[in-house]
Every structure is written in C-alpha cells, then in structure tokens.
N, C-alpha and C positions, 0 to 999 in steps of 0.2 A: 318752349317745350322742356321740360325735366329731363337732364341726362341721366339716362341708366346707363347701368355700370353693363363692361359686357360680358358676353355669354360665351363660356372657351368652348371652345371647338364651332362655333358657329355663328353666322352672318348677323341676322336678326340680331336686337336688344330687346325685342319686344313683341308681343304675341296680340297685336289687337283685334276688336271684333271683326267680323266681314260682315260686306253689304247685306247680304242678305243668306237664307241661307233652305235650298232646296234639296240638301240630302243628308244623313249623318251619318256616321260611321260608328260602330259599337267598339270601344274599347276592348271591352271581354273578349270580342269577335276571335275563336280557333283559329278561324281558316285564313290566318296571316302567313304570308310568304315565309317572314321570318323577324325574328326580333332580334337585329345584332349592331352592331358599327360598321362592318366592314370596313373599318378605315385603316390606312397606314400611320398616321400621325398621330398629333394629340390629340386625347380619348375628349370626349365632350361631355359637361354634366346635363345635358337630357339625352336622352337613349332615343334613337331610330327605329322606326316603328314601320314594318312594309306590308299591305292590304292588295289582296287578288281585286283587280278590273276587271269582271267578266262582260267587257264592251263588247257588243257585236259587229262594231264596224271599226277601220283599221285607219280610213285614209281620210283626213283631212281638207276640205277644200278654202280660198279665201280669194279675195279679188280685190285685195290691197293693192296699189299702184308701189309701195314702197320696200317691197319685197323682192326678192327676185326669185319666186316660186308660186304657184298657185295650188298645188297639192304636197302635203306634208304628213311624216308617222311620227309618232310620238310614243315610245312602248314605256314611258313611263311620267304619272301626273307626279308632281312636286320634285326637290332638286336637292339630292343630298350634299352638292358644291355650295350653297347657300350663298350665291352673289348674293349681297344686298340689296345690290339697285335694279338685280332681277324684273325684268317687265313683265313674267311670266306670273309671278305671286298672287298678283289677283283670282289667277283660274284655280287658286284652293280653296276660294269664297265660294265656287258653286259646288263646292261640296260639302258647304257650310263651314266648313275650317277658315283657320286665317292663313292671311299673306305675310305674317310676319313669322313664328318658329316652327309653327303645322307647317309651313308649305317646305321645309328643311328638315322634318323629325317625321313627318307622317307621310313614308310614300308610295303611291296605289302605284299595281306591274301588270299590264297587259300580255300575261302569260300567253295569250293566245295569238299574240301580233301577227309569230311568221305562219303559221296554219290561216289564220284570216287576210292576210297581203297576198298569199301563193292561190287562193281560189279568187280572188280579185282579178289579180294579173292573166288566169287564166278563163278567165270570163271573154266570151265575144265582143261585148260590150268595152271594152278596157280599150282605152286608145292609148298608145306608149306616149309618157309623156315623164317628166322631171321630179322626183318624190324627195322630200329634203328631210335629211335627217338630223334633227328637229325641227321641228318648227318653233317649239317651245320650250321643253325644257331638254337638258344634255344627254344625247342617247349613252354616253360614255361614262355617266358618274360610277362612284364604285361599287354598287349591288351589280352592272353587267359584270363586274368579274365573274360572278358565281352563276348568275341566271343567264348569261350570256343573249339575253332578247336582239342583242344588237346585231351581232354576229350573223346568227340564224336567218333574220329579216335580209342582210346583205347578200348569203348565198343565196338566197329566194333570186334577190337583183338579180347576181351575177346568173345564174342559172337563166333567167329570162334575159338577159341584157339589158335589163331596165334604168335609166341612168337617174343617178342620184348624187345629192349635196349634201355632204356631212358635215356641220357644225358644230364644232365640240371647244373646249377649255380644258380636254385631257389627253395626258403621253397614250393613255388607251388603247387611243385607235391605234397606233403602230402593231397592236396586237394581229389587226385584220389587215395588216399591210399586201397580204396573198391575195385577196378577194378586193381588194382596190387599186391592184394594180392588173389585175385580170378584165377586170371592167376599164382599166386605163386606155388597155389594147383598143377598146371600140371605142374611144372618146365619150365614156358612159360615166363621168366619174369628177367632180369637182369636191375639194375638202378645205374649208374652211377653218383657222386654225385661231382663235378669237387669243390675240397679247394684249391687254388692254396696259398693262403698267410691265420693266423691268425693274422695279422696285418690290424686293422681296416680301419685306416688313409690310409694306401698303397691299401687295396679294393675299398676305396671313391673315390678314383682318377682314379685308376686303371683299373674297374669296377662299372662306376659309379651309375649304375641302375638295379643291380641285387642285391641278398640278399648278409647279411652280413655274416662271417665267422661262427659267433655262429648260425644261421640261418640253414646255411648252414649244420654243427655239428648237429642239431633237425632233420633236415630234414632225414638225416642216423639215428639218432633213431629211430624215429615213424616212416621209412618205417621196418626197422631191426625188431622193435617188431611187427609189423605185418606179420613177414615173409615174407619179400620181399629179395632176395638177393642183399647187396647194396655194389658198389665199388667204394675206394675212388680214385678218380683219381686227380694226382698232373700236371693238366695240362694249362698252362705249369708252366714249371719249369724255372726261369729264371736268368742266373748263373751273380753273381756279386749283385742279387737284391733278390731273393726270395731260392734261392738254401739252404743256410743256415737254415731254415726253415723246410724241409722236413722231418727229425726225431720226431721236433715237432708236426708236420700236420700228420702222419701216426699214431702218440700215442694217442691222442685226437680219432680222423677218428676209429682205435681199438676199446679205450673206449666207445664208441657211435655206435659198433654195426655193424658196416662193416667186410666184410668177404673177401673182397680180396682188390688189391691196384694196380694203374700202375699211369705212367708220361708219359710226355710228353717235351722234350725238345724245349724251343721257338726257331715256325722260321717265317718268315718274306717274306714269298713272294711277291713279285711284289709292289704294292704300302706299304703294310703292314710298310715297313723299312723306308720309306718318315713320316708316321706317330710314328710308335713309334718313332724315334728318336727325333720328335718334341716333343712328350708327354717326352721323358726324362728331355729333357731343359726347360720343364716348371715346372717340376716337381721335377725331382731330378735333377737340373745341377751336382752338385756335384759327383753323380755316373753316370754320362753321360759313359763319357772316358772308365771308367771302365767294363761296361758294356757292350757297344759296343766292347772293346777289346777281351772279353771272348767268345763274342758271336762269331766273326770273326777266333778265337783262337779254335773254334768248327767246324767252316766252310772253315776249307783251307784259310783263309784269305779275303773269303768274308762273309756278312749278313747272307746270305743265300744260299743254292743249295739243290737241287731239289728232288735229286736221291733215290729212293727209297732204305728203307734199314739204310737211310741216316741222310732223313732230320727230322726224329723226336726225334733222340737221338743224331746228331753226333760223330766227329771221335778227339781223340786228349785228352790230360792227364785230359782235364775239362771232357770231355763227361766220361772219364772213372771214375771220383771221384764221379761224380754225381750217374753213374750207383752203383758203390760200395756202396755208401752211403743209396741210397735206397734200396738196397739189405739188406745191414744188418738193416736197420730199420724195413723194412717190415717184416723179420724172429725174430727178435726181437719182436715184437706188435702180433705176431701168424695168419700174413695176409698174404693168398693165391695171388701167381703172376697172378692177375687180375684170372678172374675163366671160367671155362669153359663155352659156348655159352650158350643159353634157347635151351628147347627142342621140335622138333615137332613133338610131339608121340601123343600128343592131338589135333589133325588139326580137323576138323568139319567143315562142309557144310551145309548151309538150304536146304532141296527139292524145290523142284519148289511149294509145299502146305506151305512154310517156315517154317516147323518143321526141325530141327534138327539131324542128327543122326553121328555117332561114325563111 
C-alpha cells in the first residue's frame, strides 16, 4: 500500500469507500448541530462537521460473549478523538460514509438521548439492568463540552439508580465526578479509563484528539478519590508497537488509584486494516512489517477474524506472552481482573406525581 502523508489534527490518512451504503447525508443540510472544532489543540486542515440523529430509540442491545454489557447508549455516531485503529469506523459505512476521515469529521448527535432513556427507564417494561456508556464510540469527546448529551443521560441514571459503565479516553469525565460518585454510594457505577500507550508522541498521532496519557492518569485519580470504581483498560494492546508498555501502564494506572485492569488485543475489521496499515506508513514505516506480522501471527495468518472468544485476544505464542505478561503485571500492581459488574439493588422509579420511591 502507498504511504500517505498524514493528516494534522487527525487519525485517518485516508478516506476510503464503505461497504456499502444505505443512507446519505446532505452537505448543504441547515439543520447541523454545528460546524466548529471544538478542539483545544492543534486546529486540523479538514473542519468537523456535526448532523442531528433524530433516532427513536436510545438503548442498544448485543449478545456478544466478549463484552461485559449486554445493553449500551451511544449519544453520538462517529468520533471526533479519531483513534485510528478504532473498531467502531465501520458503523459510518451505514450511513454511507467512510471509516476512514467521515467517521472523524462527520459527526451525527443524538440530541434527544436523555428525554428517550428517562421514558425508557420509566417504562413498566424496563428491568434494571447495566447500560454502558459507550458501547461504541466516546461518550466524552469534545462536542459534550457544549452539548453536554453525556451529562444529562447520567443524571437520568443517577436519578433512577440505574447502574452504569463509562468508557472513555477523556479527563472529561472528571467533569461529572458529582453524579458518579452519587451513583458510587449504591454500587451503581464502574468507569473504565482506556491508557493504551504512556508515550506522548505515539498518543499525538495515534490518538489525535483525545486527552493525553497523564491526563488520562488524573483522570483515574480524581474519579478513585471520590470513590468511583475505576478500571484501567489497556485497549488495545498492540503487539510489535505498544505491547512492551503494559507493565508500565498497569503500575502508574495502580499508583493513581484504579482497582481493577483488562486489555484488549487490536483487531481490525473490515475497513479498520486499509486504515491502520496506511496510518503505519506514515507514521512508523519502520515498524510497519513488523507489526503487521505479529498481528497476522495472532490471526492465523490473517488481520483479522471475527470469531468470538477470539477476536479480542487471539490465538498463538504472541497472544499467549501478552496474556502472561499482563497477568503477572496486574497481580503484581494488586489489580483486580477487571471487577465485577455495578449493581441493581438501587433501581427506583418516579410515580406518576414524580416523587420517587425505593
């Protein structure tokens, strides 16, 4: 593959086509959230572009074995942190856009999340059960500054005591530190804190638009001393390029206050492998080869597969060093293998007078 040169302020080198494509979105389109950067860093030469969701349904459901959620909200499709090796890229193909700088520059906001979660939750029908925030892409990137969708959706939780899994790559959430440690009180509350690298340079490129490692590091403090349960997730882990790293990322991740630990081995589906492999060659040709080979060396000989069970740690003497390796770091640093779910013994309902009761 041609190395392109890369693109400042973002993930992507390259915008290819998607699979296929069932919906389109009108440029011209008025009725956009907004057309800005929001960003605090370096400005980017293609501009961010934000389009209303008018989805009618809020919660996600999946019956993955390899997740630890089965219901998820997402109040926003595309990612303006632009991981590269993002496994979420593909879901901008069903909107006909690509996975490669649409799923980074074009991104739809589910203005109506906490109004459609709060008549959910208050449904007879609603069994209290685990809602992870994201499933997909970061509830946290930087348009919730302004639109605050995240915020909103969590008082909805805490107000019901509905427990939930925040997954984020941003100092952000510290923002909602009141509303996750009020849910803490009832064991309704697990935050997941994703350090994949504490190499700066390799975050900037890598990660172009999400916080930095030490950022990241604060962020597991100040939820940890609020009593929030926070866990450091190493994901992904990516052998040839960040793997060597992970003793270091779980002893820091300890020191700052986290209580449990998991990974995630990179994988690469469907467009995912056209991009990162371009993001190599602009970035690190040098461990290109490398990289790709370990990764394939994980996968039977290809990128990627599928298979549950499978495709977040593979099979083969790499997937097995990595696993060891995180073993004895995590037992070393005194970090619980990732921890058990939130709890829904605090569920609560408004009456129909919107009081309250247990």
């Amino acid at each position: 593959m041609e190395n392109k040169p890369a693109v400042r302020g973002r993930g992507s080198t390259i915008n290819p086509s998607g699979r296929f494509e069932r919906f389109a979105y009108d440029d011209a389109d008025t009725d956009v959230v907004q057309r800005d950067e929001f960003d605090d860093e370096t400005p980017a030469q293609i501009a961010t572009e934000y389009f209303r969701d008018n989805t009618a349904s809020i919660i996600a459901r999946n019956t993955s074995p390899d997740v630890g959620f089965e219901a998820s909200i997402n109040p926003y499709r595309g990612c303006l942190h632009g991981c590269v090796y993002c496994f979420a890229r593909p879901t901008h193909e069903y909107l006909g856009l690509s996975a490669g700088l649409d799923f980074e520059t074009k991104i739809f906001v589910k203005e109506k999340a906490p109004e459609l979660l709060r008549a959910k939750l208050s449904s007879r029908s609603w069994k209290p059960t685990p809602l992870a925030l994201s499933g997909v892409t970061d509830p946290y990137q930087p348009i919730e500054r302004r639109l605050r969708l995240t915020r909103r959706i969590l008082e909805v939780l805490a107000e019901f005591r509905n427990p939930v899994i925040v997954i984020t790559k941003n100092h952000l959430v510290t923002r909602d530190v009141d509303l996750l440690a009020s849910l803490a009180e009832h064991d309704a509350v697990r935050v997941a804190i994703s350090v994949t690298t504490l190499d700066t340079a390799l975050a900037r490129t890598m990660e172009p638009r999400t916080s930095s490692p030490e950022r990241r590091l604060d962020a597991i403090a100040t939820l940890s001393r609020a009593g929030v349960p926070v866990c450091a997730l190493i994901a992904p882990v990516i052998p040839g390029l960040t793997d060597s790293e992970v003793p270091r990322v779980l002893e820091r991740a300890a020191a700052a206050g986290a209580r449990s630990a998991g990974y995630v081995v990179l994988r690469l589906p469907h467009g995912v492998k056209e991009i990162f492999e371009a993001w190599l060659g602009a970035h690190y040709p040098d461990r290109k080869e490398k990289v790709l080979s370990r990764l394939r060396a994980l996968r039977e000989g290809k990128l990627y597969r599928s298979e549950w069970g499978l495709r977040m740690s593979g099979t083969g003497i790499f997937a097995e060093q990595i696993e060891a390796l995180f073993d004895a770091s995590r037992r070393r640093y005194g970090l619980e293998d990732r921890s058990h779910g939130p709890s829904t013994a605090a569920f609560r309902r408004p009456t129909s007078q919107g009081q309250l009761f247990d």
